[in-house]
MARLO-522464 format. One record per residue: residue in three letters; x negated, y, z of N, C-alpha, C in turn. Coordinates in Angstrom, 1 decimal, always signed. Layout:
BEGIN
<site><code>ALA</code><n_xx>X</n_xx><n_yy>Y</n_yy><n_zz>Z</n_zz><ca_xx>X</ca_xx><ca_yy>Y</ca_yy><ca_zz>Z</ca_zz><c_xx>X</c_xx><c_yy>Y</c_yy><c_zz>Z</c_zz></site>
...
***
This chain:
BEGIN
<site><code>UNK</code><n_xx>-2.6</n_xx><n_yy>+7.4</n_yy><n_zz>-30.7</n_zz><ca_xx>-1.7</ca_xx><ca_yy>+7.4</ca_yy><ca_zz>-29.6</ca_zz><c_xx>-1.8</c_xx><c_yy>+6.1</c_yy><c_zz>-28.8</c_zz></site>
<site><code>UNK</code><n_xx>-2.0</n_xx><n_yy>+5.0</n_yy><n_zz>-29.5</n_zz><ca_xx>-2.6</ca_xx><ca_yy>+3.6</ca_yy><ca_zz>-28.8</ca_zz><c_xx>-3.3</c_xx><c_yy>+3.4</c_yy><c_zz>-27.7</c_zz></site>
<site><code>UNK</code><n_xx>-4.7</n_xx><n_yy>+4.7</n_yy><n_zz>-28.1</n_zz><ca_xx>-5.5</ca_xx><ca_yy>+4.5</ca_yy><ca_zz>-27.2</ca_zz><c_xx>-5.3</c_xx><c_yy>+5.4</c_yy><c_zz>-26.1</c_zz></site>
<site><code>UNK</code><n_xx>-4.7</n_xx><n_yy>+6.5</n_yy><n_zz>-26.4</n_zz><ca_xx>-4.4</ca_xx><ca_yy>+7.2</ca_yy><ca_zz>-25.0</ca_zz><c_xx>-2.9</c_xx><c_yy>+6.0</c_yy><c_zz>-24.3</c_zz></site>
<site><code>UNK</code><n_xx>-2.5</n_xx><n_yy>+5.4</n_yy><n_zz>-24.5</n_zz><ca_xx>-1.7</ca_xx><ca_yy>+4.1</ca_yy><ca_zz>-24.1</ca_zz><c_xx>-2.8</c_xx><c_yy>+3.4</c_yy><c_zz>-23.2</c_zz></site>
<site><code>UNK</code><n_xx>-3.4</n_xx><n_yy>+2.5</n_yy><n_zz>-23.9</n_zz><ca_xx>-4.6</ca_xx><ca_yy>+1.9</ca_yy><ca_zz>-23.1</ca_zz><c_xx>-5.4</c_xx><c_yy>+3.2</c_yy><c_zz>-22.0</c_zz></site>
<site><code>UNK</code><n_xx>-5.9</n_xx><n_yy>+4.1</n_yy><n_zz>-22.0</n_zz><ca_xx>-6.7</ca_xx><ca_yy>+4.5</ca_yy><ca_zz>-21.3</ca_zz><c_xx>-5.2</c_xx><c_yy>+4.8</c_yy><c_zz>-20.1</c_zz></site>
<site><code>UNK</code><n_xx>-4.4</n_xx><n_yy>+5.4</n_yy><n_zz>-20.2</n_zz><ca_xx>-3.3</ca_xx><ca_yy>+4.9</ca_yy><ca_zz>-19.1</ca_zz><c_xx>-3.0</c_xx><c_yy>+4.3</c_yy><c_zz>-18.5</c_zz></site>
<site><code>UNK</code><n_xx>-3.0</n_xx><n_yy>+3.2</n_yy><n_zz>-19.2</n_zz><ca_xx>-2.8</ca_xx><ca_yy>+1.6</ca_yy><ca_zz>-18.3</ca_zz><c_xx>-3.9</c_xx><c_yy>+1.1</c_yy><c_zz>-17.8</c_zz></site>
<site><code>UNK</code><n_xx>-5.0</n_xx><n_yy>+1.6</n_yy><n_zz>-18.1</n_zz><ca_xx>-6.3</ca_xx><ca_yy>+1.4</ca_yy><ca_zz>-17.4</ca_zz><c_xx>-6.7</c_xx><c_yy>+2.2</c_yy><c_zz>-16.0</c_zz></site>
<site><code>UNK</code><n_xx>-6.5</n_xx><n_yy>+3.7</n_yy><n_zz>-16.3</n_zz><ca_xx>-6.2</ca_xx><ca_yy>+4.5</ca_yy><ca_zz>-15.5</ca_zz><c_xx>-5.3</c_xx><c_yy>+3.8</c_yy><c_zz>-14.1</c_zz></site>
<site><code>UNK</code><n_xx>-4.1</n_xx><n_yy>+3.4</n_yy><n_zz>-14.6</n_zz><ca_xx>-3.4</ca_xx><ca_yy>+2.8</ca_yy><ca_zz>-13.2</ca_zz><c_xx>-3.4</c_xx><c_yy>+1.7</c_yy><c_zz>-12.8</c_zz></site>
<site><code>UNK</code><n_xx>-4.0</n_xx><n_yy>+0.8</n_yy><n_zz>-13.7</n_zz><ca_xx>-4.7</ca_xx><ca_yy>-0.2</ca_yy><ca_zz>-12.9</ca_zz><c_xx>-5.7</c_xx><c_yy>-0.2</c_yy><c_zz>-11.9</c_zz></site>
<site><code>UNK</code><n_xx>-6.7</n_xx><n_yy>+1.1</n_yy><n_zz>-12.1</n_zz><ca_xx>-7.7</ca_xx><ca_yy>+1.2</ca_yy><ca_zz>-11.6</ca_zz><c_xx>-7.2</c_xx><c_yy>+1.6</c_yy><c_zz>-10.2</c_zz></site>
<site><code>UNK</code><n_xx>-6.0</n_xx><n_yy>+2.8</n_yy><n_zz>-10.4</n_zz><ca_xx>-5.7</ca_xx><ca_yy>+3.5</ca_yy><ca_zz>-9.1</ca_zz><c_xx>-4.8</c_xx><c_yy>+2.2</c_yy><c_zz>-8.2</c_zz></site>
<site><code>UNK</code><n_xx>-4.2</n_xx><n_yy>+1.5</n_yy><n_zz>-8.7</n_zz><ca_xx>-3.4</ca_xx><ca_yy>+0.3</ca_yy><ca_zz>-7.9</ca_zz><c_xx>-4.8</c_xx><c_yy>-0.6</c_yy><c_zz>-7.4</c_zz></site>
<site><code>UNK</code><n_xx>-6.1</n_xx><n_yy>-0.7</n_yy><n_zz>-7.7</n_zz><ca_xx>-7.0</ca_xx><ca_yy>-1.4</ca_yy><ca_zz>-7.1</ca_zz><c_xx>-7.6</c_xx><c_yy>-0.6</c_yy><c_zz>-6.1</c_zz></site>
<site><code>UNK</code><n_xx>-7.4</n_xx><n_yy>+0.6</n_yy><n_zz>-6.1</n_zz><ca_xx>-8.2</ca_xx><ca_yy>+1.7</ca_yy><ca_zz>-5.6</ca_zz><c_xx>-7.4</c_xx><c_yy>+1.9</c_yy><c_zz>-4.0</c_zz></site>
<site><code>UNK</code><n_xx>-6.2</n_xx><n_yy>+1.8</n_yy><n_zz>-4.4</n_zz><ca_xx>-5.2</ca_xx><ca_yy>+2.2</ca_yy><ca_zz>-3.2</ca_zz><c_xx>-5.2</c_xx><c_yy>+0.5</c_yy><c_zz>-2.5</c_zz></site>
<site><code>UNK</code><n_xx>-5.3</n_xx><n_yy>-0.4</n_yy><n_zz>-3.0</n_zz><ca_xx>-5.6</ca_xx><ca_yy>-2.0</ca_yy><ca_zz>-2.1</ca_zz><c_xx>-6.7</c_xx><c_yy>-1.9</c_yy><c_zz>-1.3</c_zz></site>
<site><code>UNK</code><n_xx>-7.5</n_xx><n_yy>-1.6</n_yy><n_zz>-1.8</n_zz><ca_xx>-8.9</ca_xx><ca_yy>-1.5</ca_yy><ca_zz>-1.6</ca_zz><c_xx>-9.1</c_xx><c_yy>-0.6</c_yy><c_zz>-0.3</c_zz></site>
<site><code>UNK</code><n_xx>-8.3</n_xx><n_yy>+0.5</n_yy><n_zz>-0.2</n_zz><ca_xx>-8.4</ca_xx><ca_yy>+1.7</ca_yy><ca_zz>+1.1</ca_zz><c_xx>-7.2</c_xx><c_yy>+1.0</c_yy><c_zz>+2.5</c_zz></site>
<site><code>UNK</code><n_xx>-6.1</n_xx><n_yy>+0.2</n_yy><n_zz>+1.8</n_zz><ca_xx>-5.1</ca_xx><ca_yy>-0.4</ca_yy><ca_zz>+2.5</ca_zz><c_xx>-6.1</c_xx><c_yy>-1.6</c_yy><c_zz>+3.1</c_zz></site>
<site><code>UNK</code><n_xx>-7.2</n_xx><n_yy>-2.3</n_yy><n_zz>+2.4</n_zz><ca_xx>-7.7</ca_xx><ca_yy>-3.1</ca_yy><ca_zz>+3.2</ca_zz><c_xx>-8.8</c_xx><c_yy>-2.7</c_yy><c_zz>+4.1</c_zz></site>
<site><code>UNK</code><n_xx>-9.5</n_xx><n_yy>-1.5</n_yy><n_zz>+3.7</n_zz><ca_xx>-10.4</ca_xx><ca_yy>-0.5</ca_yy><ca_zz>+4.8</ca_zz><c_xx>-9.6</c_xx><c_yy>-0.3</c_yy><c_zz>+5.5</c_zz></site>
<site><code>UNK</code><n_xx>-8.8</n_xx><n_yy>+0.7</n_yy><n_zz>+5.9</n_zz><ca_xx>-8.0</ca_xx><ca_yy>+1.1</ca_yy><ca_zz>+7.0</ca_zz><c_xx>-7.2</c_xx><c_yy>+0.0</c_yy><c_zz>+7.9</c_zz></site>
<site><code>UNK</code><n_xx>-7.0</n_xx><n_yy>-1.2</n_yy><n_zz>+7.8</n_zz><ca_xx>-6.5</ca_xx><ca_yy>-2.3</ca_yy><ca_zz>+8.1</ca_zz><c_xx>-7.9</c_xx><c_yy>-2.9</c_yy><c_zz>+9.0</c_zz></site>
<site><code>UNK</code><n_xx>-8.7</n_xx><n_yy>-3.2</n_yy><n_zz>+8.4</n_zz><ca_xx>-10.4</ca_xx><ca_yy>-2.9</ca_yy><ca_zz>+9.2</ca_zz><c_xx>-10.9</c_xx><c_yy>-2.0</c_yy><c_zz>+10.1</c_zz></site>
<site><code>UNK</code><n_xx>-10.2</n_xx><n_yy>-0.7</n_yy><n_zz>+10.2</n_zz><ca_xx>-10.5</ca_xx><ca_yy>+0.4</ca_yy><ca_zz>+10.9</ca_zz><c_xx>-9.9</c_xx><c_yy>+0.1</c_yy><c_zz>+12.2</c_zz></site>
<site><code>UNK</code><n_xx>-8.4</n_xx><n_yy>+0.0</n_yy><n_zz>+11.2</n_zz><ca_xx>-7.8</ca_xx><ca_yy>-0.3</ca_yy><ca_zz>+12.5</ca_zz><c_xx>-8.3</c_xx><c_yy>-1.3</c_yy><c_zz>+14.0</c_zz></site>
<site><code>UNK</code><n_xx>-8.2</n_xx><n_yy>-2.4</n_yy><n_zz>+13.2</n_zz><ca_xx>-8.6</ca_xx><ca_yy>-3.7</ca_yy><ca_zz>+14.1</ca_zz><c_xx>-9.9</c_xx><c_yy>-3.5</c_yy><c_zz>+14.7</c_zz></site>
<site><code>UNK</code><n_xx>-11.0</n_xx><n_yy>-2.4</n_yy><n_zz>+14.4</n_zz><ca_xx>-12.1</ca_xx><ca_yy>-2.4</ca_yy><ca_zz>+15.0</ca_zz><c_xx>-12.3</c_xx><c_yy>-1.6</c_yy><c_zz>+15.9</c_zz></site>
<site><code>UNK</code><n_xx>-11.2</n_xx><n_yy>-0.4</n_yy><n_zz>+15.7</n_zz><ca_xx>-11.1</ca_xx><ca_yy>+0.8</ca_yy><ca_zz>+16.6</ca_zz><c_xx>-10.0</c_xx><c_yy>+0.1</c_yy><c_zz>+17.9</c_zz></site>
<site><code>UNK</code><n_xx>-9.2</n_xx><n_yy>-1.2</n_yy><n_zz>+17.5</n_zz><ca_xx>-8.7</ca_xx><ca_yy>-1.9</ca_yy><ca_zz>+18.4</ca_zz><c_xx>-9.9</c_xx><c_yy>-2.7</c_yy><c_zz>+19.8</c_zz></site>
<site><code>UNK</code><n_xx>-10.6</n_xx><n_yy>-3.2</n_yy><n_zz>+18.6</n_zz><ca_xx>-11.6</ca_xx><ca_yy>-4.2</ca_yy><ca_zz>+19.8</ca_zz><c_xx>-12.8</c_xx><c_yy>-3.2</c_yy><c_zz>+20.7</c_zz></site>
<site><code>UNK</code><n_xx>-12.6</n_xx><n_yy>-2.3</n_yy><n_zz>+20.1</n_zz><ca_xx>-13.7</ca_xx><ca_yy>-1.5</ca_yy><ca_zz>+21.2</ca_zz><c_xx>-13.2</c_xx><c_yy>-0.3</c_yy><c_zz>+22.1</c_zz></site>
<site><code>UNK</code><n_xx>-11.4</n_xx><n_yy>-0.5</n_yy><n_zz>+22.1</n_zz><ca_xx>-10.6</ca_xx><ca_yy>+0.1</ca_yy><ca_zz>+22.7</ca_zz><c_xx>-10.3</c_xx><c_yy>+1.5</c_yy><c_zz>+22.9</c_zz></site>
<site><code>UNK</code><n_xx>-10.9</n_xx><n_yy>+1.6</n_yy><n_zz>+21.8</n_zz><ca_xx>-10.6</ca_xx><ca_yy>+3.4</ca_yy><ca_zz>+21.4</ca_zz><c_xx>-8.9</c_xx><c_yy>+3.5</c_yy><c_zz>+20.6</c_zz></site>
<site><code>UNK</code><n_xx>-8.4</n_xx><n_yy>+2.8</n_yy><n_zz>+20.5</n_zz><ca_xx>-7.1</ca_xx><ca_yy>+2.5</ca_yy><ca_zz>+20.0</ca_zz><c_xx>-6.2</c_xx><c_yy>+1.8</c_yy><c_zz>+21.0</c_zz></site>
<site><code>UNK</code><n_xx>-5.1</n_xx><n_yy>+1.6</n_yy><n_zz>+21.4</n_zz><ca_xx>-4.5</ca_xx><ca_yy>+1.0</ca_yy><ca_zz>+22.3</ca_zz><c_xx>-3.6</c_xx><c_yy>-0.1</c_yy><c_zz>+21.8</c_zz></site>
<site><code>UNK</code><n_xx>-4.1</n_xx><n_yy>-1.2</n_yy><n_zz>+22.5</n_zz><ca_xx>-3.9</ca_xx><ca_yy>-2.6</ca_yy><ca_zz>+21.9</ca_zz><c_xx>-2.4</c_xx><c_yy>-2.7</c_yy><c_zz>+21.0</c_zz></site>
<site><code>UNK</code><n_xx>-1.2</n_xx><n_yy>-1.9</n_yy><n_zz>+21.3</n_zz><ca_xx>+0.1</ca_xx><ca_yy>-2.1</ca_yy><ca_zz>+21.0</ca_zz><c_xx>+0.1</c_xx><c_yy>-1.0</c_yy><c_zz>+20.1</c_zz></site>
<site><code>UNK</code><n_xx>-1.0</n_xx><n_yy>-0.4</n_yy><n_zz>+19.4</n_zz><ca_xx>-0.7</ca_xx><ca_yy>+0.7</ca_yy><ca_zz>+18.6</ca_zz><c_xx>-0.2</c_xx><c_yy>-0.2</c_yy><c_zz>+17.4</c_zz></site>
<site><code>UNK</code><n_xx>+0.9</n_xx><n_yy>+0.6</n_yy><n_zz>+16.6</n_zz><ca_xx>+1.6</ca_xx><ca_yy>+0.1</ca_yy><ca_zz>+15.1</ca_zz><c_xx>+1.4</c_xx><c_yy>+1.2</c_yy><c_zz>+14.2</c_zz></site>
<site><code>UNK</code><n_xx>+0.9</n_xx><n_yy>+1.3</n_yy><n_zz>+12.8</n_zz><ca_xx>+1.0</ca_xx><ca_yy>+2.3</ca_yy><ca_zz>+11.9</ca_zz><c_xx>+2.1</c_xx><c_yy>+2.2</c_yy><c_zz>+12.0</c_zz></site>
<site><code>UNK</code><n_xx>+2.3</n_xx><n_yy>+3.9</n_yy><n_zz>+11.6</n_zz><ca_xx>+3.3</ca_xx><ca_yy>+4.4</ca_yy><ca_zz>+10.6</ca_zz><c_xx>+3.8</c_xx><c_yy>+4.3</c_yy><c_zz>+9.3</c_zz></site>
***
């Protein structure tokens, strides 16, 4: 049972690095689809 414990906590570690990782692409997206003004300067996510 331990190890299905560990492979858990591994599992959501990975997904909590996984979902940073897309929050800091899209954060990137954003700001680039800003500078070449296909986005409008005052846009705010949701």
């Amino acid at each position: 049972m331990e190890g299905l414990a560990v492979t858990g906590f591994v599992f959501g570690l990975s997904g909590v690095a996984l979902g940073v990782m897309a929050m800091m692409r899209l954060k990137k997206l954003v700001q680039t689809l800003k500078d070449q003004g296909v986005l409008a300067a005052d846009y705010t996510e949701e």
